[in-house]
Each structure stands twice: as C-alpha cells, then as structure tokens.
MARBA-3410 file (N, C-alpha, C, O; in Angstrom, 1 decimal):
145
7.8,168.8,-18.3,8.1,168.2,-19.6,7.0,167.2,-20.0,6.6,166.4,-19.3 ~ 6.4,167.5,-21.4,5.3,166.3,-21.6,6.0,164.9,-21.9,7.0,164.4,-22.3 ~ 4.6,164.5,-21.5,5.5,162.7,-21.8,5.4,162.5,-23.2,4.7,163.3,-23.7 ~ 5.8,161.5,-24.2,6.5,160.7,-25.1,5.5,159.7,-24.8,5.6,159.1,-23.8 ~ 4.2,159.5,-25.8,3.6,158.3,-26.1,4.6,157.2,-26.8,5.4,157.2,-27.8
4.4,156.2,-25.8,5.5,154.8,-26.5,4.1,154.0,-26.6,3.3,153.7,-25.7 ~ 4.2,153.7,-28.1,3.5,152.7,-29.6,4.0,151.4,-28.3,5.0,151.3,-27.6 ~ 2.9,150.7,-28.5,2.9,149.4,-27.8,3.0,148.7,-28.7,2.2,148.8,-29.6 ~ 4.3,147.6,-28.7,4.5,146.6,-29.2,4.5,145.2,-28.6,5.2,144.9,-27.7 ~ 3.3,144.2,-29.7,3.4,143.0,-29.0,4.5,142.4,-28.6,5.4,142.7,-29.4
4.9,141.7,-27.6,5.8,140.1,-28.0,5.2,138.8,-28.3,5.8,137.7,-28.4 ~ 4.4,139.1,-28.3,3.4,137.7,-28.1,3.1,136.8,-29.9,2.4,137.4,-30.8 ~ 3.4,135.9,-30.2,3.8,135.2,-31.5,2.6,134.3,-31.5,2.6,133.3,-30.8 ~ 1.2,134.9,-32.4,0.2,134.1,-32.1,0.4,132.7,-33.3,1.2,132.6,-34.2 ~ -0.4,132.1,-33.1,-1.0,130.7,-34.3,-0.7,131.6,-35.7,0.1,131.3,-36.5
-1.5,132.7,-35.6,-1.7,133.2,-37.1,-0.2,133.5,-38.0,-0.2,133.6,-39.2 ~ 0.8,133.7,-37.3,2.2,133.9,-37.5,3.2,132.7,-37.6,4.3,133.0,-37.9 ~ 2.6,131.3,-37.3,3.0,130.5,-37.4,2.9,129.4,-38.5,1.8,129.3,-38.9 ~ 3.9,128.3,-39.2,3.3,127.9,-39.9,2.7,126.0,-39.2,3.4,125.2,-38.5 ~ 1.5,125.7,-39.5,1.2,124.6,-39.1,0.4,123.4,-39.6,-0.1,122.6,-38.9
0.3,123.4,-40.6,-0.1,122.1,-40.9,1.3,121.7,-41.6,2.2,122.5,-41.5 ~ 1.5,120.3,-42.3,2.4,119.4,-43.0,2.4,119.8,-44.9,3.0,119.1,-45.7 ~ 1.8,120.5,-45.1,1.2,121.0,-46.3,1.9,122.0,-46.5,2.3,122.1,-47.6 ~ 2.2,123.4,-45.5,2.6,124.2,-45.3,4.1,124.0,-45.6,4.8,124.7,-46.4 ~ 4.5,123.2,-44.8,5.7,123.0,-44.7,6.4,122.2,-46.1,7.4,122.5,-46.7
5.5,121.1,-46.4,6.0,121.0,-47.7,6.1,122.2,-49.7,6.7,122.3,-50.8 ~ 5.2,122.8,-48.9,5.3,124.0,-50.0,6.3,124.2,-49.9,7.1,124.1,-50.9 ~ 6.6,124.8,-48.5,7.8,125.6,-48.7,9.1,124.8,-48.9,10.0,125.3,-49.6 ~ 9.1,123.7,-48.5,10.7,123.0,-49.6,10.3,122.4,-50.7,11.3,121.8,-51.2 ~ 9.2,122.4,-51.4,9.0,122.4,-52.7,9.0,123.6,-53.5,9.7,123.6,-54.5
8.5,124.4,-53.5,8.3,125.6,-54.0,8.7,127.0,-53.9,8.5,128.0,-54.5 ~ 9.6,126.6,-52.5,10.6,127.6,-51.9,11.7,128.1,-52.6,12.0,127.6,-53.7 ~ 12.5,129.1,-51.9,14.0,129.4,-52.4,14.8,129.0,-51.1,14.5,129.4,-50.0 ~ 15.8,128.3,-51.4,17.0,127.8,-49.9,17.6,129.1,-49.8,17.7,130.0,-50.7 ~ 18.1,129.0,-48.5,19.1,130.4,-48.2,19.6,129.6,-46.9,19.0,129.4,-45.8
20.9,129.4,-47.3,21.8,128.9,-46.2,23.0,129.8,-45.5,24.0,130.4,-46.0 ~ 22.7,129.6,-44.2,24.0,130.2,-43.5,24.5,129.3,-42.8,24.3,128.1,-42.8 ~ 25.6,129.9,-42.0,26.3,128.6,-41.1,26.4,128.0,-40.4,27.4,127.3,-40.0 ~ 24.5,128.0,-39.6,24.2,126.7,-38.5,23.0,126.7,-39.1,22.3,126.0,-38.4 ~ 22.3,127.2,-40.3,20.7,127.2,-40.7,20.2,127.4,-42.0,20.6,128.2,-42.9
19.1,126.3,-42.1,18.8,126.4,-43.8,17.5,126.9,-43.7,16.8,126.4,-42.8 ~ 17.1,127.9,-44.4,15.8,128.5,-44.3,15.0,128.3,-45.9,15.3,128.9,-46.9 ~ 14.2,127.6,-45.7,13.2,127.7,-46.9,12.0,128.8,-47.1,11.0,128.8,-46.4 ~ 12.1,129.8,-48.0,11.4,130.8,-48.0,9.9,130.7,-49.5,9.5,130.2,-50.6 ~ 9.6,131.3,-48.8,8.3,131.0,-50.1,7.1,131.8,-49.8,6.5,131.8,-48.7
6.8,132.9,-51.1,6.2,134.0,-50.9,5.1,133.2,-51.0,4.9,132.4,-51.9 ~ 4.0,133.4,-49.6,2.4,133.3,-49.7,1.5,134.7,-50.3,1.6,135.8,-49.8 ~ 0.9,134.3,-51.2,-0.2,135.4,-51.5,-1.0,136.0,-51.2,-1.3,137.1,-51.7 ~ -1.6,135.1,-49.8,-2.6,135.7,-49.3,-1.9,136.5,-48.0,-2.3,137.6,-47.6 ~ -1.1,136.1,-47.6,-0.5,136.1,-46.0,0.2,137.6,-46.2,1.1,137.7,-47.1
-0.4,138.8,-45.4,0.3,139.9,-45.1,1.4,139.9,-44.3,2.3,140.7,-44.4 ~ 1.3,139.1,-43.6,2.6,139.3,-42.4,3.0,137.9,-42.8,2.3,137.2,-43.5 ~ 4.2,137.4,-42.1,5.6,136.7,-42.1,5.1,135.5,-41.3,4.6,135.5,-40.2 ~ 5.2,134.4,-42.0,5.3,133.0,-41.2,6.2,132.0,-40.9,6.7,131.4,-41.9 ~ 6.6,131.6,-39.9,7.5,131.0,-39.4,7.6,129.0,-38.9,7.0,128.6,-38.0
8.0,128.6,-39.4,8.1,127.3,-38.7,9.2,126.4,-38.6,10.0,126.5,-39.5 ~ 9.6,125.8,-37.8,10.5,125.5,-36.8,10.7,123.8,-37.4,9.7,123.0,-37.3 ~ 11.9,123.3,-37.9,12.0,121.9,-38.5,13.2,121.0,-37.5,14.2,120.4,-37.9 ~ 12.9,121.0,-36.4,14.5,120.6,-35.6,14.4,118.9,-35.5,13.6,118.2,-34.9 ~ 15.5,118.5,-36.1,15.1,116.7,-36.9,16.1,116.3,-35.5,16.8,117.0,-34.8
15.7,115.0,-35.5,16.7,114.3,-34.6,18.2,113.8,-34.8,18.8,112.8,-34.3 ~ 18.5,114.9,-35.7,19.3,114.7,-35.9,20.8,115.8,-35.2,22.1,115.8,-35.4 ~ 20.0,116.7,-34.3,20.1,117.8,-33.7,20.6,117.6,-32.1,21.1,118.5,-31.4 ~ 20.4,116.4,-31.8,20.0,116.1,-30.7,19.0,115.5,-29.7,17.9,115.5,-30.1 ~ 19.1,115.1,-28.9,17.8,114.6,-27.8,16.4,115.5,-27.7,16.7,116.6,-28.1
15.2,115.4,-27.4,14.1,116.1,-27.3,14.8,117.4,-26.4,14.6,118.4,-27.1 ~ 15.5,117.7,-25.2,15.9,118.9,-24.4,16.5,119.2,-25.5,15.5,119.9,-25.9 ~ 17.4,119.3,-26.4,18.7,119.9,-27.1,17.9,120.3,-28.2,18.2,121.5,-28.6 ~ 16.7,119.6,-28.9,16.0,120.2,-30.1,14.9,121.4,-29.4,14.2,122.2,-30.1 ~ 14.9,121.3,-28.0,13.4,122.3,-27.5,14.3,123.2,-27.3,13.9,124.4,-27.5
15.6,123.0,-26.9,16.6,124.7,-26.5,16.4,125.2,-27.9,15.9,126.3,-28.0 ~ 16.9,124.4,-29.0,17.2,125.2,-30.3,15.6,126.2,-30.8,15.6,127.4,-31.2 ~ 14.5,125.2,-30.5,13.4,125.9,-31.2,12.9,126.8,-30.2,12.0,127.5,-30.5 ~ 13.5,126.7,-29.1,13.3,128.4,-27.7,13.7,129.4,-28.2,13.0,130.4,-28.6 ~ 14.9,129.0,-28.4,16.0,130.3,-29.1,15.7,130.9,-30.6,15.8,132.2,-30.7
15.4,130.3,-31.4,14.9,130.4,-33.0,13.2,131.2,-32.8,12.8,132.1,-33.4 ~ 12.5,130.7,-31.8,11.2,131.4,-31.6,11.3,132.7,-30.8,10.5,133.7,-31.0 ~ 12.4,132.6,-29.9,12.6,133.9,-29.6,13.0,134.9,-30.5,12.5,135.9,-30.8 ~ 14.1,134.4,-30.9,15.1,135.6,-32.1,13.7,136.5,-33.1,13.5,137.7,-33.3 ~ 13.0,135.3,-33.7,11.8,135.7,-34.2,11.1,136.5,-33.6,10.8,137.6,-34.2
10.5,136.2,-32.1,9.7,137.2,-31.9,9.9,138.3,-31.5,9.0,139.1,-31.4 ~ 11.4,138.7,-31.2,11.9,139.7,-31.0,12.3,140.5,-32.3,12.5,141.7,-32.3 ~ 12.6,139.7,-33.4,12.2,140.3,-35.2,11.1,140.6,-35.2,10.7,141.3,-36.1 ~ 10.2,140.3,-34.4,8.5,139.6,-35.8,8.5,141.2,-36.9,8.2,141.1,-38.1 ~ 8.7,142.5,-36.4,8.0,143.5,-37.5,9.6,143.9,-38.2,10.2,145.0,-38.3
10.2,142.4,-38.6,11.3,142.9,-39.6,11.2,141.6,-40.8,11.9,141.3,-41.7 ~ 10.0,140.9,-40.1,10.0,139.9,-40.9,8.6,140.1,-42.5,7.4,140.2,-42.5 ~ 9.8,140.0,-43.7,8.7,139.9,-44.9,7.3,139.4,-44.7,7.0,138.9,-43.6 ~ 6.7,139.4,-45.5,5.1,138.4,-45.6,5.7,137.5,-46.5,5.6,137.6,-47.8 ~ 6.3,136.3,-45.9,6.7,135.3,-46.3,6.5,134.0,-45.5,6.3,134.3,-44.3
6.6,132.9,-45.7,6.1,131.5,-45.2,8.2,131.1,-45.4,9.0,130.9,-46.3 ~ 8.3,131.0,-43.9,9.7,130.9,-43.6,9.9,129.5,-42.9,9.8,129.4,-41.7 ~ 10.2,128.4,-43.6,11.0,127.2,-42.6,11.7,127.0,-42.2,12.0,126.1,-43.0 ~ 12.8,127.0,-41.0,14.0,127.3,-40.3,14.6,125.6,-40.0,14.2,124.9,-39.1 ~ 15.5,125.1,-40.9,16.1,124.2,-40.0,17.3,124.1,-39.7,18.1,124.4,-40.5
17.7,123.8,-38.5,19.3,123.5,-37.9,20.3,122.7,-39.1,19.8,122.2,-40.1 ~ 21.1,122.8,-38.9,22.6,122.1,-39.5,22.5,121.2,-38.7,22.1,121.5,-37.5 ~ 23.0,119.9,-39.0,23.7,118.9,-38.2,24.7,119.8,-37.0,24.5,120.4,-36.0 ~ 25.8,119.5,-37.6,26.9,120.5,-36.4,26.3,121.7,-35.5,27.2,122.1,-34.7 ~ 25.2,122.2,-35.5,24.9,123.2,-34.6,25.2,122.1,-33.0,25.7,121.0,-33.2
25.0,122.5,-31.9,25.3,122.2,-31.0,24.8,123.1,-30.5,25.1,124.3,-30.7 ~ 23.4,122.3,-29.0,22.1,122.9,-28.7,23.1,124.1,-26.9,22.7,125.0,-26.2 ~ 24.4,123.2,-27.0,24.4,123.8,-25.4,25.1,124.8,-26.0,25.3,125.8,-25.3 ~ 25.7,124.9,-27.3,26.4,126.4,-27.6,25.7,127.4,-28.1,26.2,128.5,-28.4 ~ 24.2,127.0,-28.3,22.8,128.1,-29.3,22.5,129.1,-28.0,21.9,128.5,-27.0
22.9,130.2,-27.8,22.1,131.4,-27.4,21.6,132.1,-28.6,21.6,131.6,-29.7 ~ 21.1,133.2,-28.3,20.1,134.1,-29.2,21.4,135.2,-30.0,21.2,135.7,-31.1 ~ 22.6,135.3,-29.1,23.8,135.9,-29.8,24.2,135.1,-31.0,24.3,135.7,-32.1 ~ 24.3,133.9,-31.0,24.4,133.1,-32.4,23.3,133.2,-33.2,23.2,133.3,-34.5 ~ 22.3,133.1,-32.2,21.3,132.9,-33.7,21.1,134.6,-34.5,21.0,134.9,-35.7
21.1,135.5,-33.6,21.3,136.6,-34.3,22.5,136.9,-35.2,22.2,137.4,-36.3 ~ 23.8,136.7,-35.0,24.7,137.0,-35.7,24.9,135.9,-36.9,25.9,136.0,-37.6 ~ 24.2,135.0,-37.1,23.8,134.0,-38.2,22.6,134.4,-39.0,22.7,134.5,-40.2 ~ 21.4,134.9,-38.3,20.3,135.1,-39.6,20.0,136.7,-39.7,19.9,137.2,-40.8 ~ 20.0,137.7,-38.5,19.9,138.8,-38.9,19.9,139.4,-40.1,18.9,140.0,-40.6
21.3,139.2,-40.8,22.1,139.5,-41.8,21.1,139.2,-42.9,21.1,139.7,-44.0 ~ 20.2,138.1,-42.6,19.4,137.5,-43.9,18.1,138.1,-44.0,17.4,138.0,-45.0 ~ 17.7,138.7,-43.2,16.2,139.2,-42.9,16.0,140.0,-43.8,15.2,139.6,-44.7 ~ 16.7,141.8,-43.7,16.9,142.6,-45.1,16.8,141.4,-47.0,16.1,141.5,-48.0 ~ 17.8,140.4,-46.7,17.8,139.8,-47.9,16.5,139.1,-48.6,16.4,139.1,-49.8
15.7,138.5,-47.8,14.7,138.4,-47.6,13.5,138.7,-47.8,12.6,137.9,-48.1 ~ 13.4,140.4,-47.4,12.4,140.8,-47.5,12.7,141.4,-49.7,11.9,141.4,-50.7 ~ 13.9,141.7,-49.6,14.2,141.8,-51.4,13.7,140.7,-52.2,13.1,140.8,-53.2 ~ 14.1,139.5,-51.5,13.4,138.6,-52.3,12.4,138.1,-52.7,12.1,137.4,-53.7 ~ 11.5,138.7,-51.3,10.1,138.8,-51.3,9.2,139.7,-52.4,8.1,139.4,-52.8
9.7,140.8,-52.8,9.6,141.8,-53.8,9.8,141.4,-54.9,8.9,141.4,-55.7 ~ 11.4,141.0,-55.3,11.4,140.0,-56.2,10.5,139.0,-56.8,10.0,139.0,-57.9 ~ 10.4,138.2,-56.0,9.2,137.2,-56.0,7.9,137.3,-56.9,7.4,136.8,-57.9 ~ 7.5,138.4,-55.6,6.1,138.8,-56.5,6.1,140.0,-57.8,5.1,140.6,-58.3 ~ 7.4,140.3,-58.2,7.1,141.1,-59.4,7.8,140.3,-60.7,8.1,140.9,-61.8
8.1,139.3,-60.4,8.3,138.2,-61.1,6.9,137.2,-61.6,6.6,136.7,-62.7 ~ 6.2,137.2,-60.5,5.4,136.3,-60.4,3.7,137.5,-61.2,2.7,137.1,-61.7 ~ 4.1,138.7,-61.0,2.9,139.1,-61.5,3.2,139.3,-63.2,2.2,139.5,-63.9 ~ 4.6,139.3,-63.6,4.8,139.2,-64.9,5.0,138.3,-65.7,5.4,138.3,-66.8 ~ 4.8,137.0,-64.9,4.6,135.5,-65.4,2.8,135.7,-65.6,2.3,135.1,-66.5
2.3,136.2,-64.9,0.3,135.9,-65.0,0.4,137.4,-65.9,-0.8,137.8,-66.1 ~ 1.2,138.1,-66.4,1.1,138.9,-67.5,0.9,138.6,-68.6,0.0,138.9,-69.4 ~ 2.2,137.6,-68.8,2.5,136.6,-70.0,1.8,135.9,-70.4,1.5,135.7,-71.6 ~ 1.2,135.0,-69.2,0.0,133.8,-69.4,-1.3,134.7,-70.1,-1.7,134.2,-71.1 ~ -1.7,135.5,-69.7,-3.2,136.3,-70.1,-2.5,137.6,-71.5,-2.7,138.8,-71.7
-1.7,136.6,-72.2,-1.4,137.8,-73.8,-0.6,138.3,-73.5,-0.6,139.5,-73.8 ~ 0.2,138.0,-72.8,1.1,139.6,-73.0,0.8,140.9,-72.6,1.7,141.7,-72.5 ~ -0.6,141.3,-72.3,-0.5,142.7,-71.7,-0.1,143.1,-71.2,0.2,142.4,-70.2 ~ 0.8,144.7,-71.1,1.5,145.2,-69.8,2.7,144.6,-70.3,3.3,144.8,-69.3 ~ 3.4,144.1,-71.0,4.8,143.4,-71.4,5.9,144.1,-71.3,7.0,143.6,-71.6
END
C-alpha cells in the first residue's frame, strides 16, 4: 500500500503572529470591532498589511494573581495555536471577563466560548475590507460607485 504524504503543520506561534508593541494594542480598542462572549472580550481590527492573523493577550489584574493570569494566557495561546490556520488576517486582542476563574479555564472552555466566533470573524474580516475599499472609492470621485 503506498503511503499518504501528511502536509506538515507548524505548532510553533512565532513573534510575527503576535501582537506586540502598546500601539498595537491600542488600535485595536480604538479602531476595533468588540465581540463578546461569556468569559471574553475580543477586539478585532482588520490590519492591511498583515496576511495572516494577530493575536494578543490582555489578562488585567483583575483576573487574579500573576499564576492565575499565566494559566489563563497558557490556555488562550494554546487554543490559538492549535487554531492558528483558522484564524482571519486580523489583529485580535483577547481579554478575560472579570468572573472567568483561572482554576476552572481548560482549553474545553476556551474552545466552547470562542470557536463559535472564529468563522464570525473571518466574515467580518471581508466585511471590513469591502467596506473599507468603497469608502477610498468614494473619497477619490466616486469611481466604481
């Protein structure tokens, strides 16, 4: 029987997938769209240049102690990297709910909380930019109207 070439897929979530300066992160709750579920608020915000999906991690102290906010952003980095090729090319900031509770976060919650949003997501990402290329339509005359 011949063998079945199996496509190698990273796990590995480099820098470039991440989001990291303070600039970054302010875009995205300024210029973002909210999308809330029931332990997580995600600020989404289509980048222009960025082909693939950016991720960053906001876990306030309000979450818990340094262990209780490093469980939450284990779990939230994992769920991602085990998404990464379902994630839009979008600049994504993830923060906890107060009420989450870090000894009850496995990866079963965080999946059965954002999964569901990923698909929604990537619509919005489309949305986004065919919105946004018929606003720079408008601005330059009207062409294409």
């Amino acid at each position: 029987m011949p063998e079945i070439p199996v496509r190698a897929m990273s796990l590995t979530w480099p820098r470039s997938r991440r989001l990291t300066r303070r600039s970054e992160y302010t875009a995205c709750y300024d210029g973002g769209i909210r999308h809330h579920t029931r332990y997580f608020v995600l600020f989404v915000r289509k980048d222009g240049e960025s082909t693939m999906g950016r991720i960053g991690l906001a876990v306030s102290k309000k979450c818990g102690n340094a262990v209780e906010r490093n469980r939450i952003k284990r779990v939230l980095r994992d769920f991602f990297r085990l998404r990464q090729h379902e994630i839009p090319p979008l600049d994504i900031v993830v923060t906890p709910k107060r009420h989450l509770r870090a000894d009850r976060t496995d990866l079963a919650l965080v999946e059965h909380d954002l999964a569901p949003l990923l698909p929604k997501l990537g619509r919005c990402a489309k949305d986004a930019s065919a919105s946004a290329s018929h606003e720079a339509a408008a601005a330059h005359g009207g062409a294409g109207v």
